[in-house]
N, C-alpha and C positions, 0 to 999 in steps of 0.2 A: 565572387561573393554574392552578385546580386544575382547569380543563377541558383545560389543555396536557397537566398531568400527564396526566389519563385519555389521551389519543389517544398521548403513548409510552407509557402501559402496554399498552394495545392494540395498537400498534405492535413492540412486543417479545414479546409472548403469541402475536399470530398467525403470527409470523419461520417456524412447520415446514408452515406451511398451503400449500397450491399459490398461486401467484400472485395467482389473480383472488379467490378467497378472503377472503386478506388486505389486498386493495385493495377490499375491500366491505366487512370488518369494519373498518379506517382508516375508510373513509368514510364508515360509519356511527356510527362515534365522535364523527366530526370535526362531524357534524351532532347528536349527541346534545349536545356539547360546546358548540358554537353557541345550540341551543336553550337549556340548561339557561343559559349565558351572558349571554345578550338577556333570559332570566326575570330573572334574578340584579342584571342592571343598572338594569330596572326597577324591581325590590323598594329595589332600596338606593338610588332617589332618593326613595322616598316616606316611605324611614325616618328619624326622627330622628337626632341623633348622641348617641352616648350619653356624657355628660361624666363620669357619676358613675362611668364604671370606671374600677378600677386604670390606672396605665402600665404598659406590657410590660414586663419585666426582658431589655433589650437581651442582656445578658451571657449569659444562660440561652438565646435566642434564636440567639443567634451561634454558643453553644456545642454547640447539638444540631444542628445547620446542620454545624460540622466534625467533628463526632461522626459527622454522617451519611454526608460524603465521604470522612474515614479510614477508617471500617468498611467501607463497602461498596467503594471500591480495594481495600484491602488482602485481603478476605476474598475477594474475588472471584481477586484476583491469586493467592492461595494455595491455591485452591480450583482453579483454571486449572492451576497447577503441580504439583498432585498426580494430572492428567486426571481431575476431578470437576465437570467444566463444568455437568455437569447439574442440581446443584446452585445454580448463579448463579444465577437468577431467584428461588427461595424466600428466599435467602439476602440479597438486595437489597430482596425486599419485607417482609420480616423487620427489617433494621436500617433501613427508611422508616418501617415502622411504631414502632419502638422512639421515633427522634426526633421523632415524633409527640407522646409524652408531654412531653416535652423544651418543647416548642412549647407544649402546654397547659399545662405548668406556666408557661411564661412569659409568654402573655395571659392567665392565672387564666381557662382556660375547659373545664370538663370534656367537652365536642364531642370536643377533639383526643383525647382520651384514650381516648372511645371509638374513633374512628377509628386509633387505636396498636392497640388491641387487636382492631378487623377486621381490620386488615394483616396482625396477625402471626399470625391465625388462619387466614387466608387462604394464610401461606405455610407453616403446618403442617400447614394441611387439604391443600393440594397435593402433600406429600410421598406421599400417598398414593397419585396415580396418579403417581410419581415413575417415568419408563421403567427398564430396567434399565440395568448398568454398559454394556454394547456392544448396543444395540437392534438389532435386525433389520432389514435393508434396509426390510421393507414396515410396519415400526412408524415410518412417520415422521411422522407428526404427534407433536409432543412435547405430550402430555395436561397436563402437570403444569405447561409455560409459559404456554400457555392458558389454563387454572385461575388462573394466580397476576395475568395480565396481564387479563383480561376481572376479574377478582374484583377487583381493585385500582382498578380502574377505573370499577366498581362502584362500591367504598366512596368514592371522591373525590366523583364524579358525588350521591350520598345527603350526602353531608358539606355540599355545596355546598349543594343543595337547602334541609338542615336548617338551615346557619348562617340563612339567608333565609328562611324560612318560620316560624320559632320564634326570634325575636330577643332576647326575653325570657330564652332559656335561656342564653343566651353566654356569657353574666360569672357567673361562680359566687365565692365568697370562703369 
């Protein structure tokens, strides 16, 4: 699942690239995604299952799940209406990262929480190749979607890796 996520963060990052571009970064996602996948599924047949953790806290789960599709509508929608589009990408990977915590508090597992706090560093560190209000015909590569959509994609692609490689660290209480 969080190999799908990375190829639309990458898929949304590369949207100012010229065509063939952004169908080589996709594509290169799409295979990073694959690999890191086929790793992931082999790791998790050879692992035990772990009986002694916690159960999730559905409620908390559910709850950052709609925390994270009203935030990002709405913020987006208002963000859109005030013509400050340029902002939607930091500001989406900003409240993914938020419901991140959300999620780790609700499988007791401090992983997510650090991947809450790459996202939203990821869409503060982007603010700073943030283009201007009205960019210039030949400023079209949007720097700061890129940033936020390769960096994001990033942190899921490392997230996935680490649940599977350090099994041990998942369940924290």
């Amino acid at each position: 699942m969080m190999g799908a996520f990375a190829v639309i963060w990458v898929f949304w990052g590369t949207s100012s690239l010229a065509a063939e571009m952004a169908i080589c970064a996709v594509g290169a996602a799409l295979v990073i995604s694959v690999v890191i996948g086929i790793a992931v599924i082999r790791l998790a047949r050879s692992m035990p299952d772990d009986l002694s953790s916690a159960p999730p806290n559905l409620k908390l789960f559910w709850g950052s799940i709609v925390f994270e599709i009203v935030a990002a509508v709405v913020g987006i929608n208002l963000l859109n209406q005030f013509g400050q589009n340029r902002f939607d990408m930091p500001w989406l990977a900003f409240v993914v990262g938020i419901h991140f915590f959300g999620i780790g508090a609700a499988f007791h597992t401090s992983l997510h929480h650090w991947v809450g706090g790459a996202m939203c560093g990821v869409a503060l560190a982007s603010l700073i190749g943030l283009p201007p209000a009205n960019p210039s015909p030949a400023n079209q590569v949007n720097f700061c979607d890129l940033v936020v959509g390769i960096g994001c994609a990033m942190v899921l692609w490392a997230f996935t890796l680490l649940t599977f490689l350090r099994p041990e660290k998942r369940v924290t209480r």
